[in-house]
N, C-alpha and C positions, 0 to 999 in steps of 0.2 A: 070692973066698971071703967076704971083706969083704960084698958085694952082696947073697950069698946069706944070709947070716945075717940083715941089716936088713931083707932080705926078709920071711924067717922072724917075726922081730920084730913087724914091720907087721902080717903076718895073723893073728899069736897074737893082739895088741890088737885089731882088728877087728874078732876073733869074739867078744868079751866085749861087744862095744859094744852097747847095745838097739835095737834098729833103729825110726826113726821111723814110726807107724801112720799108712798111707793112707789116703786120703779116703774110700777105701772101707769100707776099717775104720771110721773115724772113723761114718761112715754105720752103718753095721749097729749097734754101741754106740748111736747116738742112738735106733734103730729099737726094739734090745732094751729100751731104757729106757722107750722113750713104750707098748713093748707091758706092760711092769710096773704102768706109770699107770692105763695103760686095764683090765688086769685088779684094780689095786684099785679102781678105779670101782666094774666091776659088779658085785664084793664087796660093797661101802656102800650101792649101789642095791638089794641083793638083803635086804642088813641090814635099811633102810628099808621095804622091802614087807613083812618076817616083822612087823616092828613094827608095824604100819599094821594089818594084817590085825589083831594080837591085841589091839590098841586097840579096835578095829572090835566083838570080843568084847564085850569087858569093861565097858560100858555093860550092856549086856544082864544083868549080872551082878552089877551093882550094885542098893541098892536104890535107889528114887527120891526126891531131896530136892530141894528147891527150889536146893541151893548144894553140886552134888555132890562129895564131899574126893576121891577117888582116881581116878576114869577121867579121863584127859586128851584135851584136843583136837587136838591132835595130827595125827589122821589125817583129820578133815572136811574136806569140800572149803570151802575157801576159807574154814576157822573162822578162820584168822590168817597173821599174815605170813609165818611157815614154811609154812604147809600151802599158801597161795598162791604161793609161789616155785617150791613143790615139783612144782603141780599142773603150771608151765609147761613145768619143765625136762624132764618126762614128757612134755606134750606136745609139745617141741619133737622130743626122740630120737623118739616113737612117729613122728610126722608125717615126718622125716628118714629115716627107717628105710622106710616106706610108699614113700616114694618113691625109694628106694636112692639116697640123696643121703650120700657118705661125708664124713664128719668130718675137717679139716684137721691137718694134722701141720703140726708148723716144720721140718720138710725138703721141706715142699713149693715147687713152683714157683711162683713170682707167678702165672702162668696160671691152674695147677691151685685156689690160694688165690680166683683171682678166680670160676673158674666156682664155686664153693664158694657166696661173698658175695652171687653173685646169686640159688642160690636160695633162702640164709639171710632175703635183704632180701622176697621176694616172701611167704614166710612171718610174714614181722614185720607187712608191710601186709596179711596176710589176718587176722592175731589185733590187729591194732590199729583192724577195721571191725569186731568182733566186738561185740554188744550186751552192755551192760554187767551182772555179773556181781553178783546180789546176795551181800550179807554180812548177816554177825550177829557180832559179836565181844563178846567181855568184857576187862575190862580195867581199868587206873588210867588216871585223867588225871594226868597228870604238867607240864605247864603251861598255862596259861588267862590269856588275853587278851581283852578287850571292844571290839570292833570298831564301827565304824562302825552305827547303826540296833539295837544292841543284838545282832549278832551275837557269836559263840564261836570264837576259831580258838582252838585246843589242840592238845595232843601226847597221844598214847593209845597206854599199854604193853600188848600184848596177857599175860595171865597165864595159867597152867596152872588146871587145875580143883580145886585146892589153897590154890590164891594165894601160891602160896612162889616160884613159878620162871617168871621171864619167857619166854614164845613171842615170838623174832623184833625186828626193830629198833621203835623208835618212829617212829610215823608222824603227819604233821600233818593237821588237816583245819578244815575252817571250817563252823557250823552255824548255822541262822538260830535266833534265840534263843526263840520261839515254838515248835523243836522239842524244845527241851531246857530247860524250863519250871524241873526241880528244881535246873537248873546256875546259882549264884550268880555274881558279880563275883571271887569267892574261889575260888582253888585247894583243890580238895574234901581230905579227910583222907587220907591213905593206903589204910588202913584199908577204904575207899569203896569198892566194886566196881560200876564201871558197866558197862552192854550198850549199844552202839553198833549202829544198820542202818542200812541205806543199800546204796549201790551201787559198785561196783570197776571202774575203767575199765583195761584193760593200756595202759602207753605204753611200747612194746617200739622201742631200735633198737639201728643196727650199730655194734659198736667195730672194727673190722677187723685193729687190732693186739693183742687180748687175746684167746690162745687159750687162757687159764685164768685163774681168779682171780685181782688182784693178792693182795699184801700185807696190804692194808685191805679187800680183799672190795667194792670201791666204784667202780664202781657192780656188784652184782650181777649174774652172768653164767646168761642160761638155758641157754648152749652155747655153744661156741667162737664168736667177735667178734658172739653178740650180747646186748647187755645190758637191764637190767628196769627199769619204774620203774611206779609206779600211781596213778592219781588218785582220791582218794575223795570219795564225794559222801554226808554223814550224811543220815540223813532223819527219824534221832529217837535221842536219849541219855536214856538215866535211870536212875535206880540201880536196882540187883540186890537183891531182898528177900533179906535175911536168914531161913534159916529158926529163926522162933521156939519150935520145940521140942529145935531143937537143944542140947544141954548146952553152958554155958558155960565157953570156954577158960581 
């Protein structure tokens, strides 16, 4: 009687107890989640194109001034270092997509990760033979050094077409000083609005362990394990006229 009762006991507790989730389980939960990610992707990507497009507008709409206050750059190709990150990681999905080349998950197999890498890397040496990509940015110099033979290496914040809100990280570059004739030994005023051109080289490669941004966003990811970098080459800097009928601030 004794036996039956501790019985009894045993399986009342038992049945209260949570039962530990399989690996199976465990799997479907990671799947549902990375499918969450992926659907708010192409929410933000779809955000990003309604903006793009009414950008694309709003020029048109504005009137024309030498120093225009409202329509931003934003959506130009390769007006600045957002618009140039952005143009890649489009063309990475489009080109991935063309060739039904599917997107790694972190449940995937080494194998599955590795056919992935290969044809992520053949993509990176076809956009790293790519001829180089001219620019036009505006922007502040934000620091300025005198080189060797009278050249300029500096740092250049790209700004919105406002001048209140920075587009994008700062970027360095080096210019021979013949191009940039108005650029002093002195770091220019704030205030100062230069236009930088020149040319934009992609220097794309693989991270294989980062299939999403870190923390610090660094280095920059155009798509899962592979990441961004660019090299500029100025070919002429000089300030932004002010328009002088403009009302004074």
């Amino acid at each position: 009687m004794k036996s039956i009762l501790l019985s009894a006991i045993l399986c009342a507790f038992s049945g209260q107890t949570t039962p530990t989730p399989t690996d199976t389980q465990k799997l479907q939960e990671v799947q549902v989640e990375n499918q969450k990610l992926r659907d708010q992707l192409a929410a933000a990507q779809k955000r990003v194109q309604e903006l793009e497009a009414a950008a694309q507008k709003s020029p048109a709409l504005a009137p024309t001034t030498t120093t225009p206050t409202s329509a931003d750059a934003t959506a130009d190709l390769m007006g600045n270092p957002i618009a140039v990150l952005d143009f890649f990681q489009k063309k990475f999905t489009e080109d991935m997509a063309k060739r039904r080349i599917a997107l790694p998950l972190e449940t995937d197999s080494k194998s599955t990760r590795q056919l992935y890498l290969v044809e992520a890397k053949k993509w990176i040496d076809a956009m790293n033979r790519t001829t180089p990509y001219a620019i036009e940015w505006r922007g502040r110099i934000v620091e300025l050094a005198v080189g060797a033979g009278g050249n300029r290496s500096f740092e250049f914040q790209c700004v919105s077409a406002d001048n209140k809100r920075n587009f994008g990280r700062v970027v360095s570059a080096t210019i021979l000083g013949s191009n940039a004739p108005q650029l002093g030994d002195a770091l220019p005023e704030r205030d100062v609005i230069w236009r930088m051109s020149g040319t934009l080289t992609p220097m794309l490669f693989a991270e294989p362990e980062m299939l999403v941004p870190n923390t610090f966003d660094n280095p920059p990811l155009v798509g899962p394990c592979v990441a961004y970098k660019i090299q500029l080459k100025p070919l002429r800097l000089y300030p932004e006229k002010v328009d002088q009928t403009a009302p004074p601030k």
